[in-house]
C-alpha distance (Angstrom), angle and dihedral (degrees) to the residues before:
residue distance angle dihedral
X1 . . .
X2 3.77 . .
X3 3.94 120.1 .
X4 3.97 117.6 -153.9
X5 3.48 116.5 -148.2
X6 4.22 128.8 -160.7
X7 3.43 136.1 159.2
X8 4.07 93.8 -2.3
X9 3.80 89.1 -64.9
X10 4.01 124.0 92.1
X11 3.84 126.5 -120.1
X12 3.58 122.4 -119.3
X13 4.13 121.4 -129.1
X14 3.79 107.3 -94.2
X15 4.21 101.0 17.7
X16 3.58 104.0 123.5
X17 3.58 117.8 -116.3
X18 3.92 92.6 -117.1
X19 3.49 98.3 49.3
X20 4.05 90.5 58.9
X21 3.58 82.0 58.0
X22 3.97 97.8 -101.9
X23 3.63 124.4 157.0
X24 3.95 141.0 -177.6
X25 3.96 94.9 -72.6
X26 3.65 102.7 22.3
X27 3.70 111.6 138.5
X28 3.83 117.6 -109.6
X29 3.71 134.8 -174.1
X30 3.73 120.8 -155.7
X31 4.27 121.2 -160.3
X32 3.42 112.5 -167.4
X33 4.01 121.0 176.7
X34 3.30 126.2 -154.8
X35 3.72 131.5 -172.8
X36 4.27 86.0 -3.4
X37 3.99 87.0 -52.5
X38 3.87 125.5 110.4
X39 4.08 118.8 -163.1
X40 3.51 127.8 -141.5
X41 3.47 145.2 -166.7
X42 3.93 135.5 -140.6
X43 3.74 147.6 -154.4
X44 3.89 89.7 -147.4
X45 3.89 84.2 62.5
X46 3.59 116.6 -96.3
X47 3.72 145.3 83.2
X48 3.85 118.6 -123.5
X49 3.86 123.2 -153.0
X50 3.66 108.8 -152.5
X51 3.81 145.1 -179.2
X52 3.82 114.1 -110.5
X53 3.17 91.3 -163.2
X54 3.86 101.1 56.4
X55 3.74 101.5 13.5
X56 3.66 86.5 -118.3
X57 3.53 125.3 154.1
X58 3.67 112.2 -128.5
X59 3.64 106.5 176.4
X60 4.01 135.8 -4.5
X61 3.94 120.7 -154.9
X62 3.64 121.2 -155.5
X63 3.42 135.7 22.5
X64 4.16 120.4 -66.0
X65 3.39 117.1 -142.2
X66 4.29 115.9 56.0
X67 3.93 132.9 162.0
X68 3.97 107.9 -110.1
X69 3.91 94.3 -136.6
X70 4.08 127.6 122.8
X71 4.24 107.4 -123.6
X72 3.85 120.1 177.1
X73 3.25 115.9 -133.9
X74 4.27 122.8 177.7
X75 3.78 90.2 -10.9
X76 4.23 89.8 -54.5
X77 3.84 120.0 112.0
X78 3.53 108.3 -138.3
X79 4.15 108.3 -166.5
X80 3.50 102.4 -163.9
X81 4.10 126.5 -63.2
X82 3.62 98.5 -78.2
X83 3.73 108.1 154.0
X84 3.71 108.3 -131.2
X85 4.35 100.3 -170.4
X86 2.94 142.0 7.8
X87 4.08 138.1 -157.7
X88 3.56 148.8 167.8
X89 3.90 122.9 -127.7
X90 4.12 111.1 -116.0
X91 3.90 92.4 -97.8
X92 4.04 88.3 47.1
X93 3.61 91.4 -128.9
X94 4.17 97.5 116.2
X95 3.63 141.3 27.4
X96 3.48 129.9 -133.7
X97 3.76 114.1 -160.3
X98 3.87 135.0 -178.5
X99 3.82 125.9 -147.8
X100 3.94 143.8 -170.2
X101 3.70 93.7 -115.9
X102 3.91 88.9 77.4
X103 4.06 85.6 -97.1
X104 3.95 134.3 123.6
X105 4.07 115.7 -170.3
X106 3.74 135.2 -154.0
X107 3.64 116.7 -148.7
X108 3.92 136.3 179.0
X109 3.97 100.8 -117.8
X110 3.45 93.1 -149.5
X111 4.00 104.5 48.1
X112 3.50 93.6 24.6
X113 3.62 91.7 -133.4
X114 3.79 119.6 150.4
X115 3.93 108.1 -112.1
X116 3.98 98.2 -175.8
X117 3.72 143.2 -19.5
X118 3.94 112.3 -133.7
X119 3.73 107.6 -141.4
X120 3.85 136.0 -177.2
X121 3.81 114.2 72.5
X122 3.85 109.9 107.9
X123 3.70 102.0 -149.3
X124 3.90 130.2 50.3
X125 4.28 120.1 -67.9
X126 3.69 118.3 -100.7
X127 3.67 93.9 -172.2
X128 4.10 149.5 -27.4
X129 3.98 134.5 -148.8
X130 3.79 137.8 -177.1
X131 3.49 119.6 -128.9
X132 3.92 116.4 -100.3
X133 4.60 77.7 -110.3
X134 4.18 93.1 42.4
X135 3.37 90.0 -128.6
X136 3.91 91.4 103.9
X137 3.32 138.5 50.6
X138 3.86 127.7 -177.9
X139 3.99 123.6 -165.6
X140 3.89 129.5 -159.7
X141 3.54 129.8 -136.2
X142 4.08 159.8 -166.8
X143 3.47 91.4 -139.2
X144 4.31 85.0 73.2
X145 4.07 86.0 -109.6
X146 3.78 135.2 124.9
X147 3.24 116.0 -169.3
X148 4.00 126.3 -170.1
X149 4.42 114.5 -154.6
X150 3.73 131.6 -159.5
X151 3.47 89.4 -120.1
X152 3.76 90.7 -156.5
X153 4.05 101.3 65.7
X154 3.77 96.8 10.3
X155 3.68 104.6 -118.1
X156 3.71 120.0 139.3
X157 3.59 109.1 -120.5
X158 3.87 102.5 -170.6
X159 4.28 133.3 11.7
X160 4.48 100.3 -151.7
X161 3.71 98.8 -152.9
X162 3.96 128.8 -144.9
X163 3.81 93.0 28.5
């Protein structure tokens, strides 16, 4: 089952948001296990796969150690590679996480292996999802975009405008 995380403390099934004191723009973290794992996400620029159970980590993905320092590069700014979210895929097999330097990866949960970076928005990620199937992903972003990804090959299929 999801957990919802605010303010350090956890949010019970059923509270409503507002009366825990959450607003438009309050930050949130989700945890969401699958297969007895839970992913998270960094600001030294990974995403760890863990073991509830043991607080083990199983598997990092990305590279640990980064300069905190905003470059432009083609017109983007790119602040860094903190990674913003993190997710598994329905079937728990890949991991689909968003980062500050306008980047979303795929990864293969159980090698760790990075399967594709999703490239294209021109301001950091906000946020990325799988599809209920897997087969999608769609990513958030400052630069007022959504965009949705055959997860698959890669490609962005579609750029939603005024988001």
């Amino acid at each position: 089952r999801p957990r919802l995380f605010h303010c350090g403390g956890e949010l019970l099934p059923g509270l409503p948001f507002i009366s825990a004191g959450i607003r438009a723009g309050s930050p949130l973290t989700v945890v969401v296990s699958a297969a007895s794992r839970v992913v998270s996400a960094s600001s030294d620029g990974t995403a760890k796969i863990w073991n509830p159970e043991t607080g083990d980590c199983l598997q990092t993905l990305g590279v640990v150690g980064w300069e905190r320092r905003a470059t432009v590069q083609g017109g983007a700014l790119k602040a860094g590679r903190e990674v913003i979210s993190a997710a598994f895929s329905p079937d728990g097999k890949s991991v689909l996480s968003a980062s500050v330097d306008c980047t979303a990866k795929t990864w293969n949960a159980q090698s760790g292996e990075l399967v594709h970076t999703l490239s294209g928005h021109r301001r950091r990620l906000r946020s990325a999802a799988f599809s209920p199937d897997g087969a999608l992903a769609v990513t958030a972003s400052d630069d007022l975009t959504a965009k949705i990804w055959n997860v698959g090959s890669g490609e962005c299929l579609h750029t939603l405008q005024g988001h």
